[in-house]
N, C-alpha and C positions, 0 to 999 in steps of 0.2 A: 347694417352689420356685415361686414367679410363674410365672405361665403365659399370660403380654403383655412385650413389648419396650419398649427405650429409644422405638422410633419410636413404639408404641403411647403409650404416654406424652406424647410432644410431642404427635400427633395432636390426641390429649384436650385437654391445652393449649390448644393453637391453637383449638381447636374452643369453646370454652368460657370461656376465659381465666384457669379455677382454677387454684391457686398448687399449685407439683409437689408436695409433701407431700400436699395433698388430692387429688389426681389418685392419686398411686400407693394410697393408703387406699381409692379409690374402687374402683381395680380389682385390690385383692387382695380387695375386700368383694363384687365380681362374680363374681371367678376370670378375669379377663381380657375379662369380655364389655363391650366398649366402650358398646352402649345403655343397658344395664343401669347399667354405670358412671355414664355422662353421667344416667341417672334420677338415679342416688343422689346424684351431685353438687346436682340441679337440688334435691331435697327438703331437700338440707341448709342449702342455701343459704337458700331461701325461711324455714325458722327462725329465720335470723340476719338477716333484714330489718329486723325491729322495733330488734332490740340495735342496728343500725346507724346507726339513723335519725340519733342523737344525735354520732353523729360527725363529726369536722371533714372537708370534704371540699374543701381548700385547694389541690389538683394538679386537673389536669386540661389543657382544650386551647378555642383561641375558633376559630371556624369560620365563614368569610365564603362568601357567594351573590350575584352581581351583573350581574345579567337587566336591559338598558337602562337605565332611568331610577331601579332599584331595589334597593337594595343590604341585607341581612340577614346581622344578627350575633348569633353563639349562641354563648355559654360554658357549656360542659359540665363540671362537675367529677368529680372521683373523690377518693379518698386519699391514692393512694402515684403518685410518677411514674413507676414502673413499670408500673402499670397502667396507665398514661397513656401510656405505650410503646407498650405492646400492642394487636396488632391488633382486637383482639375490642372492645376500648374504644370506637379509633376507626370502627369500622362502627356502632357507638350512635350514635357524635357527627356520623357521614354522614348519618344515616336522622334524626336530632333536626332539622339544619341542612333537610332535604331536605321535612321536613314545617310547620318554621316557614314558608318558601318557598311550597308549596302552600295553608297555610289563612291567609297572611297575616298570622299570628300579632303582635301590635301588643305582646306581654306574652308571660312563663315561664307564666303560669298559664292564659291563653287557647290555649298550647300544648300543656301539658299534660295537658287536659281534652278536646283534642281524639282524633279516632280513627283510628286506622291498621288497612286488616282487621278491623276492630270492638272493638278494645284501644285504649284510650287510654295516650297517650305516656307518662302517671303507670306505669300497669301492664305496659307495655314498660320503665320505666327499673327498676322493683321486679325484673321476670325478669331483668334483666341484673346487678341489685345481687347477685340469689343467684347465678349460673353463675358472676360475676366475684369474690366474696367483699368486695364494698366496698361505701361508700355512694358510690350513680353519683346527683347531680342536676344540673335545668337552672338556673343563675344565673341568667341574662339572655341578654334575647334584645333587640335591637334594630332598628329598620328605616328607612331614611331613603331620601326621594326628590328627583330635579330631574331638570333636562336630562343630564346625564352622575354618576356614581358613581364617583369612583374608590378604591381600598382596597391595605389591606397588611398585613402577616401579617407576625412578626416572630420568630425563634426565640431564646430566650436563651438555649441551649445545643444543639448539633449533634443533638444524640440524644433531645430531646423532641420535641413535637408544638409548633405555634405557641404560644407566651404572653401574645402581645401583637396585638390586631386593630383597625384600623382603617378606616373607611368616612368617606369625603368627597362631599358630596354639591355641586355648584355648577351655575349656569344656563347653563352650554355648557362645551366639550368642550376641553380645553386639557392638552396632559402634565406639564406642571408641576402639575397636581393630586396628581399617584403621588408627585411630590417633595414635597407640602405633606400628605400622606398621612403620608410616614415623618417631617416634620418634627413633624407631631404627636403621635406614636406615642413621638418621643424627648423631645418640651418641655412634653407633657402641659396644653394649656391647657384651660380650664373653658368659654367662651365661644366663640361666633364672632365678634361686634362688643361694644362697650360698651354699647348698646343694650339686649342680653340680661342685661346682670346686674343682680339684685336690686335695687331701692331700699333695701332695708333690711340688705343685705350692703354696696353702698357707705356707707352713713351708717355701719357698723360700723368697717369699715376705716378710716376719716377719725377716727370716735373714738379707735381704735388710735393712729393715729397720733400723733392731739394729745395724748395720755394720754402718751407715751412720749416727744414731744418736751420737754414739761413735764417728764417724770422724766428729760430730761438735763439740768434746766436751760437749755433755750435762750430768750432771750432772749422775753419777751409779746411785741414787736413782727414778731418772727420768725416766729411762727408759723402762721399765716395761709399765708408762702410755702412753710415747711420740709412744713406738713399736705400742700400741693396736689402739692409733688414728691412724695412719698411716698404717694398716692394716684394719682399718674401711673405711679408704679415698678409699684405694684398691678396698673394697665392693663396696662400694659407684659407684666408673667407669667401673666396670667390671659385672655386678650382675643387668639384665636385672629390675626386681622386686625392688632393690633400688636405683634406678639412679633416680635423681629429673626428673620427666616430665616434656618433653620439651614445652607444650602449657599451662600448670601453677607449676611452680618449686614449689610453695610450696608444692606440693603433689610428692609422689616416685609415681613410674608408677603403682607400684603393689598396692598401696593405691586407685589410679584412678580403675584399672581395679575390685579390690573388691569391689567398690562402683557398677561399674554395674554386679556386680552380675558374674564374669568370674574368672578364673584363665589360667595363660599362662603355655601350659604344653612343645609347642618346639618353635624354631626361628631358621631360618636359613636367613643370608644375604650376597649376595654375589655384590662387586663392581670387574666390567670388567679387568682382567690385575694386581688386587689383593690379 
């Protein structure tokens, strides 16, 4: 007969975030003794690091920090959204977010490498890959600055952790940013001005276009005008500052934000597993 409880059990859980079948194997291989237990979980785990390297780790949660003028995003993944549930996950993705913040982290792998207690965050994510039985890494990490930050966190279902983070960086301080924040988050643009994009992605898209208005037949003398709309529409979805906003279209975002008095100088937004 077991000789540990249902509470022992969770305890271990919670403690660990091992899945209950390896938890209760853990402590009938103890006889109930919880350290013991929690050893044998931790050595088993650490076996199964390597097997897991190779697997998709497409759940998980992004985690925003925004200290004055400076705002810091970390997507943390895992496996299964369960695990992405669990408490034990997200105290990884607190201490991950908490140390990008401190060493200024500009990159996943300057994070990384860096050290906590004299463990680097590589080898704090490996202990938590065995306690937790998954592969736990850092995606990306991002960091953006100006006069004010504003951000947003977006959940796509009640009972996960965020899936969607966004950080808005502009040269003075105005609440319509938290609104141009979640407009981002939901219109996904690539740009802030037309400015920022590529020379050689707009020469692309212009080709697109002409290439396609030719294969509907429209008329050679038309095309010149059909190419230049159709590279405006481009603008138009991609080009943070022209995208119609999203809580009144008659106005582009960048007309909203010049009304209070701001301009957006970065954006960075990241959905979990994207």
């Amino acid at each position: 007969m077991a000789n540990y409880t249902t509470a022992d059990i969770k305890a271990l859980r919670e403690k660990t975030g091992a899945g209950m079948m390896d938890v209760k194997k853990a402590l009938d291989e103890a006889e109930g003794d919880q350290v013991k237990a929690e050893e044998i979980l931790r050595v088993k785990g650490q076996k199964g690091v390597a097997k897991r390297e190779g697997r998709n780790a497409s759940n998980g949660l992004v985690a925003i920090d925004v200290q004055g003028g400076v705002g810091v995003l970390v997507e943390v993944n895992c496996e299964t959204d369960f695990v992405a549930k669990g408490a034990k996950f997200q105290e990884v993705a607190a201490t991950v977010l908490a140390q990008a913040v401190a060493v200024a982290a500009p990159d996943a792998e300057t994070l990384l490498a860096s050290e906590i207690d004299g463990k680097s965050v590589k080898t704090l994510l490996d202990e938590a890959n065995a306690a937790i039985g998954e592969k736990i890494e850092v995606r990306r990490v991002a960091r953006v600055e100006g006069a004010s930050v504003a951000s947003y966190l977006h959940r796509t279902s009640p009972d996960l952790p965020p899936q969607v983070g966004v950080l808005l960086a502009t040269d003075g301080d105005a609440e319509v940013a938290r609104d141009v924040a979640m407009h981002i988050a939901a219109m996904q643009p690539s740009f802030v001005n037309r400015e920022d994009v590529p020379a050689e992605l707009v020469e692309n898209e212009r080709r697109l276009a002409d290439e396609t208005a030719r294969n509907e037949g429209k008329p050679e003398a038309a095309l010149p005008r059909i190419v230049e709309g159709r590279l405006q529409g481009f603008f138009k979805e991609s080009v943070l500052v022209e995208q119609p906003f999203a809580k009144d279209t008659k106005k582009t975002v960048g007309a909203v934000l010049s009304e209070s008095g701001v301009k957006p100088l970065a954006f960075v937004r990241y959905r979990v597993g994207a």
